[in-house]
C-alpha positions in Angstrom: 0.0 0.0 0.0 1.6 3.2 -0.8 -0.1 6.5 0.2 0.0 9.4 -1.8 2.4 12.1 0.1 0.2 15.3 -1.3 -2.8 13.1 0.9 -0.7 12.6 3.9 0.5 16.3 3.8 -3.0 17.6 3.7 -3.8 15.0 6.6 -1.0 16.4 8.5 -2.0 19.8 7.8 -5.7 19.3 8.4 -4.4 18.3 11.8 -2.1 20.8 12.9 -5.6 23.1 11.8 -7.7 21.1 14.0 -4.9 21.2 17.1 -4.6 24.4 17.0 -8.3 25.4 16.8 -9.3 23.4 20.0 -9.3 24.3 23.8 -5.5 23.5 24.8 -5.9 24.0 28.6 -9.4 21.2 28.3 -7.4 18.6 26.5 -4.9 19.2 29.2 -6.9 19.0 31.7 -9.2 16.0 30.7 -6.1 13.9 29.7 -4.7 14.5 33.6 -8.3 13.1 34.4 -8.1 10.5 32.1 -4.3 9.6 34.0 -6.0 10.1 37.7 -8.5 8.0 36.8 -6.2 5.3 35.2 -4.3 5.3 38.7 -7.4 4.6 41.0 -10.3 2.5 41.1 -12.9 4.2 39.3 -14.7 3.7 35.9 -12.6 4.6 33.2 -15.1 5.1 30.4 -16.6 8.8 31.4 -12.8 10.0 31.5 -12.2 8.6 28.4 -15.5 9.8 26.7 -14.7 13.7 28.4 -10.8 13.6 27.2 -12.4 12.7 23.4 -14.8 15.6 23.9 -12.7 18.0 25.1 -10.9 17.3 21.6 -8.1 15.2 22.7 -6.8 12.3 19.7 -7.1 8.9 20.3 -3.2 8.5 20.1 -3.2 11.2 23.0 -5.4 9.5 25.3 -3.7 6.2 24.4 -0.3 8.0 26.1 -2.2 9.0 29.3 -3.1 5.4 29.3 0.4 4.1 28.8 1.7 6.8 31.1 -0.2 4.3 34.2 -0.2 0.5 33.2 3.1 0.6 30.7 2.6 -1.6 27.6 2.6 -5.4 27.3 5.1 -7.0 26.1 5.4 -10.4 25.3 7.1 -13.3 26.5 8.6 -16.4 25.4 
């Protein structure tokens, strides 16, 4: 599969846009929730849903995640 690089640059582009067009201190702020929650006992799913509607990416959220349980690797 080869993607065409004038695509992936208006991708990336259309990104940066959308970064820079949402509410910085929210993301920030929902992704600490996000870790917070992570940490404790509580249900993860409303800190997840808030973090995506504040405008934070999946790959973003996905680091908060990583930041508490790590990531698996396999043995053997």
């Amino acid at each position: 599969l080869e993607v065409d690089p004038a695509l992936e640059e208006s991708q990336r582009q259309a990104l940066q846009t959308w970064r820079a067009s949402r509410d910085q201190p929210a993301v920030e702020e929902a992704l600490a929730v996000v870790t917070r929650t992570a940490d404790g006992e509580e249900n993860l799913m409303p800190a997840l849903k808030g973090a995506l509607a504040a405008g934070a990416t999946i790959g973003e959220v996905s680091d908060a995640l990583r930041a508490v349980f790590g990531v698996h690797k396999p043995t053997g």
